[in-house]
VEXNUDO-736355 format. One record per residue: residue number from 1; x, y, z of N, C-alpha, C, O in turn. Coordinates in pm, 1 decimal. Each point is the difference from the previous one (the first is absolute). Layout:
BEGIN
k;nu;nv;nw;cau;cav;caw;cu;cv;cw;ou;ov;ow
NUM;X;Y;Z;X;Y;Z;X;Y;Z;X;Y;Z
...
END
This chain:
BEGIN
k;nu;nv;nw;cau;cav;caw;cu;cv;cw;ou;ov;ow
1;1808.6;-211.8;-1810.5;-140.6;9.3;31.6;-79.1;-43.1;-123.3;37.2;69.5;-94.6
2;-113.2;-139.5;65.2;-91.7;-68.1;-47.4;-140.0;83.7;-64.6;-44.1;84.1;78.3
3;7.1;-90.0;-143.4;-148.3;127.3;-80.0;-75.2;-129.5;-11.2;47.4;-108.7;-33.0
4;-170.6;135.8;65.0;-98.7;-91.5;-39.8;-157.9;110.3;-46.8;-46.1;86.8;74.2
5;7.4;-112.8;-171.1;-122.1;-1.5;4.9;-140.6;-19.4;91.0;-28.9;-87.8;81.4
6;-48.5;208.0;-129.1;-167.9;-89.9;142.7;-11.8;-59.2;-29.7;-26.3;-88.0;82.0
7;25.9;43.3;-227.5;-112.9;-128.5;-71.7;47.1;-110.3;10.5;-70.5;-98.6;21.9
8;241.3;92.3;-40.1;92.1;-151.6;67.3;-40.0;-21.9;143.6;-22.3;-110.1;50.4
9;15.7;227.1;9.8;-0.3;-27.2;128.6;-142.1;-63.2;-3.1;5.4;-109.4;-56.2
10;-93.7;132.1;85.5;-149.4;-47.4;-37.8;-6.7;-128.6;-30.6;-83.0;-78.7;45.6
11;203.7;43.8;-153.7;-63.3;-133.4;-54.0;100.4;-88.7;80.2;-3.4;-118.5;-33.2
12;97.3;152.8;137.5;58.6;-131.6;49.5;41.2;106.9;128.0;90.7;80.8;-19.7
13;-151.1;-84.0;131.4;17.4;30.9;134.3;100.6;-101.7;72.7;-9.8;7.8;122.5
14;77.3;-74.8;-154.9;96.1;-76.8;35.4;130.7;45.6;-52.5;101.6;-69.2;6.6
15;-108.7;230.5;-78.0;106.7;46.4;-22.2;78.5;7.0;180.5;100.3;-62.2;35.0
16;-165.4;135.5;32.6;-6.0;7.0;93.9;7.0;-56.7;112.7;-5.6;69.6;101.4
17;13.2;-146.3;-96.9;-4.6;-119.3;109.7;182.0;-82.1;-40.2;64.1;-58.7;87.3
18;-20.3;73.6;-215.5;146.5;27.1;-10.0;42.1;71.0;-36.6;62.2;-0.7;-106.2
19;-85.9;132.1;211.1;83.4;149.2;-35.3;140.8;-39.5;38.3;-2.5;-75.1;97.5
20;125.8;100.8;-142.0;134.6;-12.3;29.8;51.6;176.5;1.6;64.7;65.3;82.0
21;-114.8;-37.9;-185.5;90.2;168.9;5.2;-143.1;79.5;0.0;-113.7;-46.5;8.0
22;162.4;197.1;-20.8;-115.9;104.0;18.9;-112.4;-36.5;-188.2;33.1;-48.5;-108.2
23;-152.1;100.0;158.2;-43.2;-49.9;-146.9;-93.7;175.2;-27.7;-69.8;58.7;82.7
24;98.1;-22.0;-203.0;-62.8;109.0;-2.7;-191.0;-24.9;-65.2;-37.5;-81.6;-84.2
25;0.3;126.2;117.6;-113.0;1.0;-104.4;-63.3;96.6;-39.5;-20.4;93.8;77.0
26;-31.2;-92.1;-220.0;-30.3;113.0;-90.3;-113.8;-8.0;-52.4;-40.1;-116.4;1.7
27;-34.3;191.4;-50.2;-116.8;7.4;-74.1;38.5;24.5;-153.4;-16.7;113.3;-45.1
28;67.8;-214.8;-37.3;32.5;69.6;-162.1;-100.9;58.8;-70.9;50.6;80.1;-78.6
29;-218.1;-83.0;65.7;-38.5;119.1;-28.1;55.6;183.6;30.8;34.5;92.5;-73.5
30;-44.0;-103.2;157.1;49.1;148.1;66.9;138.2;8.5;26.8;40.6;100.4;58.6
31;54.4;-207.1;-98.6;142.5;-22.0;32.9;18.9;126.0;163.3;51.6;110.4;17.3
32;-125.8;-208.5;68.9;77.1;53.6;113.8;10.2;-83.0;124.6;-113.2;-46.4;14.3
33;170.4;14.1;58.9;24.0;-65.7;131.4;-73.1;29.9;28.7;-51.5;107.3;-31.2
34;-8.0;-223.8;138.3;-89.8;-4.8;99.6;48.6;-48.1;86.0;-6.9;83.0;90.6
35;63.5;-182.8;-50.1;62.7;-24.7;151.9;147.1;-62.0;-28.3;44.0;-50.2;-103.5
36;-5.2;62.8;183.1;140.5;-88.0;-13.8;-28.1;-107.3;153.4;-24.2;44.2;112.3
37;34.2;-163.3;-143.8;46.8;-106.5;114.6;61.7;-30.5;38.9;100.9;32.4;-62.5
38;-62.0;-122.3;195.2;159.9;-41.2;53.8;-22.0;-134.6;76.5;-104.6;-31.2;56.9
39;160.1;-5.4;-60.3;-36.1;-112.9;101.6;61.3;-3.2;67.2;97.5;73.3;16.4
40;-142.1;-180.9;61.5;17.3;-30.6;186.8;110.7;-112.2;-15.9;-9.8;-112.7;-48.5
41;122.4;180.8;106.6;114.5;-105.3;-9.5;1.4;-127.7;144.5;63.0;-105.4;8.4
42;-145.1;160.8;75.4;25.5;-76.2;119.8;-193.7;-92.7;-25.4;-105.1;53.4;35.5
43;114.5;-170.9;-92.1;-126.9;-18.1;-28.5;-43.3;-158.4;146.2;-98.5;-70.9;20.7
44;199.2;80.5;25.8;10.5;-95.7;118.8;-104.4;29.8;123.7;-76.2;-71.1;65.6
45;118.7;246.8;-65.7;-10.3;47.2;163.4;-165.1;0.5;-13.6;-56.9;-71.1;-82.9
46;-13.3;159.2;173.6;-126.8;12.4;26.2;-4.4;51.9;-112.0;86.5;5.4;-87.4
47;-223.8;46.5;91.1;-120.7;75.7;-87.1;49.5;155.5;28.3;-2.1;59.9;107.5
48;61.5;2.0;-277.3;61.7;126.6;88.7;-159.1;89.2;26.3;5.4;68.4;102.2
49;-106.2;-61.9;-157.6;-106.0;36.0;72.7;-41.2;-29.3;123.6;-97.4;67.2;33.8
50;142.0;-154.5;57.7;34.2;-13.5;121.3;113.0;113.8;75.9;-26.5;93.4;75.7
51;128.1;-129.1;-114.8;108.0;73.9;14.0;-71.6;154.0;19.6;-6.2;43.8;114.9
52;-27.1;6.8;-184.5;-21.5;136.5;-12.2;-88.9;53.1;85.5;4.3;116.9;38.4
53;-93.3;-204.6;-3.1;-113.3;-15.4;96.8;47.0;37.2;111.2;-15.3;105.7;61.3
54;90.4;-223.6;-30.9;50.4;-5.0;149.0;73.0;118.5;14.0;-34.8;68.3;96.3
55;144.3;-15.5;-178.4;96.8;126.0;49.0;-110.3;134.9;-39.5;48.6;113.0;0.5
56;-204.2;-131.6;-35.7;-60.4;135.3;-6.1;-82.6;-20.1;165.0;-32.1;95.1;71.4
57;15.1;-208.4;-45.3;-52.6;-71.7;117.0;119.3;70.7;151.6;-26.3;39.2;113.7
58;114.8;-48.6;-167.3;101.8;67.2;99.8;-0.7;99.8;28.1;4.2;38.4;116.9
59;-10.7;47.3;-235.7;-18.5;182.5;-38.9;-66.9;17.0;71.1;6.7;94.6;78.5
60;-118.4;-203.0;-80.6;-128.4;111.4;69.2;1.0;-46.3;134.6;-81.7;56.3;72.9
61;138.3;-126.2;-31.4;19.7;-42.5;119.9;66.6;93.1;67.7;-55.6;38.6;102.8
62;157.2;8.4;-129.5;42.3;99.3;55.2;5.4;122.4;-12.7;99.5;54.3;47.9
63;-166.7;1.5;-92.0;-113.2;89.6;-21.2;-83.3;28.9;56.5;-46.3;113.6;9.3
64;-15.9;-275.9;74.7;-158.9;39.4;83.9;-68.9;-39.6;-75.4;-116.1;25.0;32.2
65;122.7;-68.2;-106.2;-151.1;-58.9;-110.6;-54.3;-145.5;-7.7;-5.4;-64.0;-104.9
66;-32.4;20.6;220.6;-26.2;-146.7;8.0;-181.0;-9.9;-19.7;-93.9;67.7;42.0
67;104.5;-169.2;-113.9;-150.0;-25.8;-22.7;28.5;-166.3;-13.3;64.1;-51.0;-91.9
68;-128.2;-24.0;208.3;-12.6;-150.9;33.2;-93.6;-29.3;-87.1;32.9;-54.5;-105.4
69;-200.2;92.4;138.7;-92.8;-5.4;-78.5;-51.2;63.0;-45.0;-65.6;87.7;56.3
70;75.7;-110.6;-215.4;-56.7;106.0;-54.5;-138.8;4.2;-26.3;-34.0;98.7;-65.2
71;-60.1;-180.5;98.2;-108.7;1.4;26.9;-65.1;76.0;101.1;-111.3;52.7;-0.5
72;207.0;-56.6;94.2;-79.7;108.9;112.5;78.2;101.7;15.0;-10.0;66.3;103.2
73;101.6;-32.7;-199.3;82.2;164.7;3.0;-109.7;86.2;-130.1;-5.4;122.9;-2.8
74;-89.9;-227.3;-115.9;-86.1;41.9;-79.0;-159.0;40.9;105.1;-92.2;77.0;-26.8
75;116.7;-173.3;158.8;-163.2;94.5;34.6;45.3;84.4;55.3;-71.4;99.8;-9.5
76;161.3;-83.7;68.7;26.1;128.2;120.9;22.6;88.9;-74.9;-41.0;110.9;34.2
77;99.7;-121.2;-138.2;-7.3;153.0;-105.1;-105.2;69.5;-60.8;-3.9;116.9;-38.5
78;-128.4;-254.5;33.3;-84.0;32.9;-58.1;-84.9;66.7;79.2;-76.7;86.8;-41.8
79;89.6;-140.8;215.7;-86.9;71.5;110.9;55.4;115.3;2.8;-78.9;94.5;-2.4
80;203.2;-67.2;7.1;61.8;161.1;18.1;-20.2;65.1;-78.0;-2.2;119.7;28.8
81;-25.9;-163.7;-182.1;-92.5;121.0;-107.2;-115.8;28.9;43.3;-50.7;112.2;2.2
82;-3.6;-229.7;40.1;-122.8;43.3;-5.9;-31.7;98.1;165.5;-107.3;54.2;26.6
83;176.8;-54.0;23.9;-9.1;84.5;204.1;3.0;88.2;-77.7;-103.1;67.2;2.0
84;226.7;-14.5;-119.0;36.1;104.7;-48.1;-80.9;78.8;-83.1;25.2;120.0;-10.5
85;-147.9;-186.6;-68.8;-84.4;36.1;-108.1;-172.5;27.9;115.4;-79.5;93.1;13.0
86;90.7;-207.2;35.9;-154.3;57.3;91.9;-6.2;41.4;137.9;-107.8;8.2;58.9
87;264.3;29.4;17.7;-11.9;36.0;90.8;-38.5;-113.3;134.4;-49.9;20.4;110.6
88;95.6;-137.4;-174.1;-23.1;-128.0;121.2;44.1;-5.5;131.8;-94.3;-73.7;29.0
89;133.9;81.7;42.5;74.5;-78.7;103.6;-12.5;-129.8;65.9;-91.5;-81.0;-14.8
90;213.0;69.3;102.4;48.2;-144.6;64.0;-105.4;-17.7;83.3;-6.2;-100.2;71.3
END
């Protein structure tokens, strides 16, 4: 595993873009870790922020939690506060 500095890191963000192994990084003022990195060995497939989407997209799918548009799942919530706050009805 690899130690890098913020301030290396800072001055060449292309450490990153050829991560091969885990890379730690540290703050040497305060000598302490701050994150450790890893990279993405499969850099072919989709966008794993996709990926993650879709299988939280599933979760909630089966669950019951579908929202098509979320534009009109934001007014109907906003009409049902408000039935709820001034006593409205349908």
């Amino acid at each position: 595993m690899q130690t890098i500095g913020i301030g290396e890191l800072q001055k060449n963000m292309g450490i990153l873009t050829h991560l091969t192994e885990a890379l730690t990084i540290v703050d040497k003022r305060k000598n302490k870790e701050v994150a450790v990195v890893y990279p993405i060995h499969n850099r072919d497939d989709d966008n794993i922020v996709e990926k993650l989407a879709d299988s939280l997209r599933a979760k909630a799918k089966k669950r019951g939690i579908v929202i098509e548009d979320l534009d009109k799942a934001k007014e109907e919530a906003m009409m049902e506060a408000m039935k709820e706050k001034y006593g409205f009805s349908d």
